[in-house]
C-alpha angles and dihedrals in degrees: 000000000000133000096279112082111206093253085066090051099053090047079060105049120065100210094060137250132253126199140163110291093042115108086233089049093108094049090054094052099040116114131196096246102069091208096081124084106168125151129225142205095218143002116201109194099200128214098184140350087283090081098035085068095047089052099050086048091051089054104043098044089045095054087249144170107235117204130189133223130184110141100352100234112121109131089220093053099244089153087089147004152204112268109353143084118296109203088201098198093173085108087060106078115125119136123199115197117200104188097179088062090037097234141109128219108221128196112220094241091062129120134211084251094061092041092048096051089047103049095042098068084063088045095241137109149173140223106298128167126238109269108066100216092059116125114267085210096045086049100049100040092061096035120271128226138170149128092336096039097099086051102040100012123240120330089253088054078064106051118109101179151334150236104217134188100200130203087273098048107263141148110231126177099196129180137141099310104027106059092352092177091050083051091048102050087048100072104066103002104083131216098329092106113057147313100280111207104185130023128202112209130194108232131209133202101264118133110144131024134188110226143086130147146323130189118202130186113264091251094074092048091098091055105039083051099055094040095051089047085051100046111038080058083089092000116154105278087226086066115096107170129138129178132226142136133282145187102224108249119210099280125162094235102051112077116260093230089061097048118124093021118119110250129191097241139192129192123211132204121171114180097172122088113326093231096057096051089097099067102041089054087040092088096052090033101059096051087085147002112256117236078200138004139171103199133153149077117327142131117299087232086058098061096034083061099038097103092042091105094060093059118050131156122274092047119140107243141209129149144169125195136197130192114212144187105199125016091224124191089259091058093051100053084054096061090040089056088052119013084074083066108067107144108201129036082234105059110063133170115229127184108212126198118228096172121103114054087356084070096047094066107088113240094242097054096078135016089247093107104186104089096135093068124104091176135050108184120194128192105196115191105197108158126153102225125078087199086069097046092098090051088037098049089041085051095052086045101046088049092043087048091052096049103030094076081064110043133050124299084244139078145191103271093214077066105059141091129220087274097065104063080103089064080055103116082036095055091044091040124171087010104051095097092052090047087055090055092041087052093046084059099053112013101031082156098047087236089161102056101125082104140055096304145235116198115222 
């Protein structure tokens, strides 16, 4: 370890160190996916950039993992390590909202959640995922996509600038003109860069939607499937919808006799004009008759948090995750062989669509390198009991083995579990040998390698 001893460090950092030894040492520790138990040196929990710096200093002059944590949750635990520093940014989340200019300034602790509650009061938003706790910053470094993607392209399509800690130290504010190639690697290469402390997002009118979601028998799965891979091609961009399966929790709106059976399921978003949702849902709709839906005019916040309580901290994680360009009937049959199986009401597949504004974007222009794909499949294992996690696991293979013959070589790194660094220059695709150069400029010691990493 280096000449500064972690009681020098937290007599440096304002919003306080834990480290082993201290009674609030296992909350500090503590991840979403309760899977991890990894033991740090240190947690810094940061209150600005200040300590951010100090943090970054601590770890590279101690020889130090570093490890990074917004909204904590990263299915392979990153937000934390054995052995090494934690800069803990989950007490940075303010959100400043300017709604003249249009943007939003973001703290890198911050979660969808913050950022939604902020933004709706102006009647604007920006590119978010579906689980409202989920890290701004987590989100943003590897892409971002969800129900407004195909309107306003991926979260990262909407970044205007940064606020970095690099690998020396510094405080850097990058965009499109200061640091061009950092800003560029950014957006799409993780957290491999730096630690960012502030976003500046790009917003779009968008208040209330008209969406939720439906559950149909299993039968109908074959045909919901191959319409949806048909429609969303020209699709109204307004329409955000993807479909999955789904074991029915206990909702008020699904019949009680139904709860705890799989479904085929589809989610709908319409951000247009509410009168027109109708018939824009009226293709996928008509395919086949609901058991249970949950359709109709709310907040965009509300539907962005209306899985949340599926997924609460504590549960135990594993996920795999495809790009694809076509859903082909292979593929298919494989979802239909698998998805049926989903063996807890928390884990879920879902079938997102990144087409529309996310294709107009060049390849080049960000570090995010699937725009070819029209298609970005999870399968997201969440169940509560460390006994399952042999059957669990075995479940979220068996599905990625089936599917992954028919879809890229690549997949979306938020998606992904520890197993899965060796799929790296898949995941970061076209754009992984500019993100190595990139990484030798900035992080020649890999300071920053508690993530899907790029070697310098």
């Amino acid at each position: 370890m280096g000449t500064q001893t972690i009681e020098e460090l937290a007599g440096l950092v304002r919003g306080g160190v834990v480290a082993p030894g201290d009674g609030d040492y296992d909350e500090a520790r503590r991840v979403y996916n309760a899977m991890i138990d990894r033991k740090p040196a240190a947690v810094v929990h940061c209150a600005n950039a200040g300590d951010v710096i100090a943090a970054v200093d601590f770890a590279r002059g101690s020889g130090l993992p570093l490890a990074v944590r917004g909204g904590s949750h990263s299915v392979p635990g990153y937000g934390t390590c054995d052995g090494g520093v934690v800069a803990d940014l989950t007490g940075m989340r303010s959100v400043r909202v300017d709604p003249v200019r249009r943007t939003a300034r973001v703290e890198g602790g911050a979660t969808l959640g913050d950022l939604n509650a902020a933004t709706y009061a102006f009647g604007l938003a920006v590119t978010g995922g579906i689980i409202s706790t989920t890290g701004v910053g987590g989100l943003t470094l590897g892409g971002g996509f969800g129900y407004l993607a195909r309107k306003l392209g991926l979260t990262c399509d909407n970044l205007l600038s940064a606020d970095v800690v690099t690998a020396d130290g510094r405080f850097r504010v990058v965009n499109d003109k200061e640091e061009p190639d950092l800003f560029w690697a950014l957006r799409g290469g993780s957290g491999n860069f730096g630690v960012v402390t502030s976003f500046e997002f790009r917003l779009s009118p968008v208040k209330d939607i008209v969406g939720g979601p439906a559950l149909y028998e299993l039968e109908h799965a074959a045909a919901i499937l191959r319409r949806y891979r048909e429609y969303i091609v020209d699709a109204p961009e307004e329409l955000g919808v993807f479909p999955g399966f789904q074991i029915a929790p206990p909702l008020p709106f699904i019949p009680e006799d139904r709860h705890g059976e799989p479904f085929v399921l589809q989610v709908f978003c319409w951000s247009g004009p509410p009168e027109e949702a109708e018939a824009a849902f009226r293709p996928l709709r008509e395919v086949a008759p609901p058991v249970a839906e949950m359709i109709g005019p709310m907040p965009y916040p509300t539907l962005n948090s209306a899985f949340d309580a599926l997924v609460p901290p504590g549960l135990q994680h594993y996920w795999k995750g495809v790009f694809s360009t076509e859903l082909t009937d292979d593929a298919i049959a494989a979802h239909l062989e698998h998805g049926p199986k989903v063996p807890s009401v928390n884990s879920t597949m879902h079938i997102y669509p990144i087409n529309g504004a996310c294709h107009r974007v060049p390849p080049e222009a960000t570090a995010f390198a699937h725009r070819e794909a029209t298609f970005a499949t999870v399968i997201a294992g969440m169940w509560p009991d460390p006994a399952e996690n042999a059957a669990n696991i075995a479940w979220v293979r068996d599905y990625y083995d089936a599917i992954a013959p028919h879809s890229e070589a690549g997949g979306y790194v938020n998606f992904m579990s520890d197993d899965d660094q060796q799929r790296a220059a898949d995941n970061y695709g076209a754009s992984y040998r500019r993100l190595v150069e990139v990484k030798r400029a900035y992080d020649p010691g890999n300071l920053f390698r508690v993530n899907h990493n790029i070697r310098p």
